[in-house]
C-alpha positions in Angstrom: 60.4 110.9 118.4 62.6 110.6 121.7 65.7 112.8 120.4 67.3 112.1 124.1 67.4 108.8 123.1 69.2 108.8 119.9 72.5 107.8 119.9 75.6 109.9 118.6 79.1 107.5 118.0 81.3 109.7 119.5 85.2 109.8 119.3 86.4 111.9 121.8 85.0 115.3 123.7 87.6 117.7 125.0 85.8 120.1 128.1 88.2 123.3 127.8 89.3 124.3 124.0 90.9 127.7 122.8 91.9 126.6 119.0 88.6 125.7 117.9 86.7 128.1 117.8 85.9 131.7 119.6 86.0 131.4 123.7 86.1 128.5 125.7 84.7 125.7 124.2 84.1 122.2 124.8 84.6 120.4 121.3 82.4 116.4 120.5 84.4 114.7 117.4 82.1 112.5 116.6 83.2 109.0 115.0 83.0 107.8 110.8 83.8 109.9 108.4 83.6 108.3 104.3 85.0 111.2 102.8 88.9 110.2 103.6 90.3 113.8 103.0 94.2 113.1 102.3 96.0 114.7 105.0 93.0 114.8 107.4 94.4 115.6 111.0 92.2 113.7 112.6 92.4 110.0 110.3 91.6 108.2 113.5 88.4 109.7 113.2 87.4 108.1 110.0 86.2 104.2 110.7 82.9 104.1 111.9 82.3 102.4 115.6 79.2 101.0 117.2 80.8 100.3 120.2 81.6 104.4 120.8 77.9 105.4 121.2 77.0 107.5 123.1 73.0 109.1 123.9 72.0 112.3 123.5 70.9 112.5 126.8 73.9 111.7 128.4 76.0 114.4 126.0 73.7 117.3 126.7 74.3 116.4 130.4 77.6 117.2 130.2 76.9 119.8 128.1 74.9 121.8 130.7 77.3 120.3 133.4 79.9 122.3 132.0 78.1 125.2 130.1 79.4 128.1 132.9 82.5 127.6 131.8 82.8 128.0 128.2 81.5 129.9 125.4 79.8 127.5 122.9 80.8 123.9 121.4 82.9 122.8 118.7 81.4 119.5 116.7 84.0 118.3 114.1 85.0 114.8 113.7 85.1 112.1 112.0 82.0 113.8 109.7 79.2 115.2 111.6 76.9 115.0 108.7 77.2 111.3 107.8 75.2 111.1 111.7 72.9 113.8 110.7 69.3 113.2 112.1 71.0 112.8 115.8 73.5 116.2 115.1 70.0 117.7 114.6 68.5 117.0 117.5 71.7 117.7 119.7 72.2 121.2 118.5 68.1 121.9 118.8 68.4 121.4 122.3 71.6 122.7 123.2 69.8 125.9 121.8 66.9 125.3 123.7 68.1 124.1 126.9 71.5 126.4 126.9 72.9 129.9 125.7 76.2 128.4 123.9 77.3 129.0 120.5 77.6 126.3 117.7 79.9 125.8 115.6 80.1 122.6 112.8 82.8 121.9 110.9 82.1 119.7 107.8 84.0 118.1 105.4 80.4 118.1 102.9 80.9 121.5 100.2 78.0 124.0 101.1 76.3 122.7 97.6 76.4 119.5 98.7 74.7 120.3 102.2 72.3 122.2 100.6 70.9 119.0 98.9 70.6 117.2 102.3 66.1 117.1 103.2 67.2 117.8 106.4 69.1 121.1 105.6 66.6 123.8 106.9 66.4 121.9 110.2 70.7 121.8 110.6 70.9 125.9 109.6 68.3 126.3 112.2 70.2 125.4 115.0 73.9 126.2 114.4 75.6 129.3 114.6 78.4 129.1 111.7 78.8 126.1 109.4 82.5 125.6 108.2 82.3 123.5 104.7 84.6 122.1 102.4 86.8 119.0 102.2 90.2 119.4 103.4 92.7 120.2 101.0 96.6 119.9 101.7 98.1 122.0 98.9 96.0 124.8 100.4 96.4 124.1 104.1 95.9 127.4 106.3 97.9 128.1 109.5 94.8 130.1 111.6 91.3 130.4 112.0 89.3 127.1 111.8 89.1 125.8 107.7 92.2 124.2 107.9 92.3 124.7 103.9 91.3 128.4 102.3 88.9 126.4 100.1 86.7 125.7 103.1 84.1 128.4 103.1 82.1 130.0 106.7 78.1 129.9 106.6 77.0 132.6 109.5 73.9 132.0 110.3 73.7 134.2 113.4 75.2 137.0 114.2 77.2 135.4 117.2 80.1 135.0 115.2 82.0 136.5 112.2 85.0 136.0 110.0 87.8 138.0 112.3 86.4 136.3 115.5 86.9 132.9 113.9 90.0 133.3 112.3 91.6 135.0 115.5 91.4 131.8 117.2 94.0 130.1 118.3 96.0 127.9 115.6 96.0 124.9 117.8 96.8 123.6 121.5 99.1 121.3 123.4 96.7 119.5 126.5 97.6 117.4 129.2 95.0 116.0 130.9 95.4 114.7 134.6 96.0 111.7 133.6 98.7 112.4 131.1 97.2 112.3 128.0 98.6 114.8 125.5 96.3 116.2 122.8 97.4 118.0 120.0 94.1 120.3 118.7 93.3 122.8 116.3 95.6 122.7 112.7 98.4 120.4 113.6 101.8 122.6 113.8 103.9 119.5 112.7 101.9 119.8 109.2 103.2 123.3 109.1 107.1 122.1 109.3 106.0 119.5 106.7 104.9 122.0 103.8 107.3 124.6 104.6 110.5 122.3 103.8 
């Protein structure tokens, strides 16, 4: 199989992160995601898109394009895991091709993952798995869970605990041409629990 030419639906890939994740990172949100966690920052995520597809090749392009200036890359979504085969086969070659770290946040429970045939393959070639389904009445205000009943799955020893949860809450950017994006936990949601 050709795993350059599988195709990821993508929803939007931010080059220069702090608030997800350790370092510099460039962060893919893929698109579709079933789960529909209430309160999800990132509901525009959720519907699942043809037209956003994007191929491997072309993301680990700009991948290695951009790999001397940041640390590793973010993949959240949308749910990574409902494109799993082609998350696979991206994160095998970023570790082949590159030195960057991996991070994957899911909204699948660990047991759940666990289940998935291809589950040996995904632990092989990410550095930390964040799992859980988002959960407002337990919403977190650091590190990168977003609720304390998502739990961390190191499977190197690039990362641990007090590096993750040291990172930046979340980010204001403003791209060049004006876009603003909010990332990381969404400090609006923090106003909205604490009244």
């Amino acid at each position: 199989m050709n795993h350059l030419a599988l195709d990821i639906s993508i929803h939007a890939v931010e080059y220069n992160s702090l608030s997800n994740g350790p370092g510099n990172r460039m962060v893919i949100w893929v698109q579709g995601c079933t789960l529909n966690c209430p309160g999800c920052f990132n509901p525009e995520t959720h519907q699942p898109n043809r037209e956003n597809l994007t191929k491997i090749s072309a993301l680990l392009h700009e991948i290695k394009k951009h790999q001397k200036n940041i640390e590793g890359i973010t993949i959240s979504g949308g749910e990574p895991l409902q494109q799993l085969p082609a998350i696979i086969a991206l994160c095998q070659l970023i570790k082949q091709q590159t030195a960057l770290g991996i991070i994957l946040l899911s909204g699948f429970s660990y047991s759940e993952i666990q289940s998935f045939p291809l589950f040996q393959s995904l632990i092989a070639s990410i550095d930390l798995l964040i799992a859980g389904r988002f959960k407002q009445q337990k919403l977190l205000k650091n590190g990168l869970r977003g609720s304390a009943n998502k739990t961390y799955h190191f499977f190197t020893q690039r990362y641990n605990q007090t590096m993750v949860e040291n990172t930046k809450a979340s980010e204001i950017i403003i791209k060049p041409d004006g876009e603003i994006v909010i990332t990381g936990i969404d400090p609006l949601v923090w106003e909205k629990n604490e009244s």
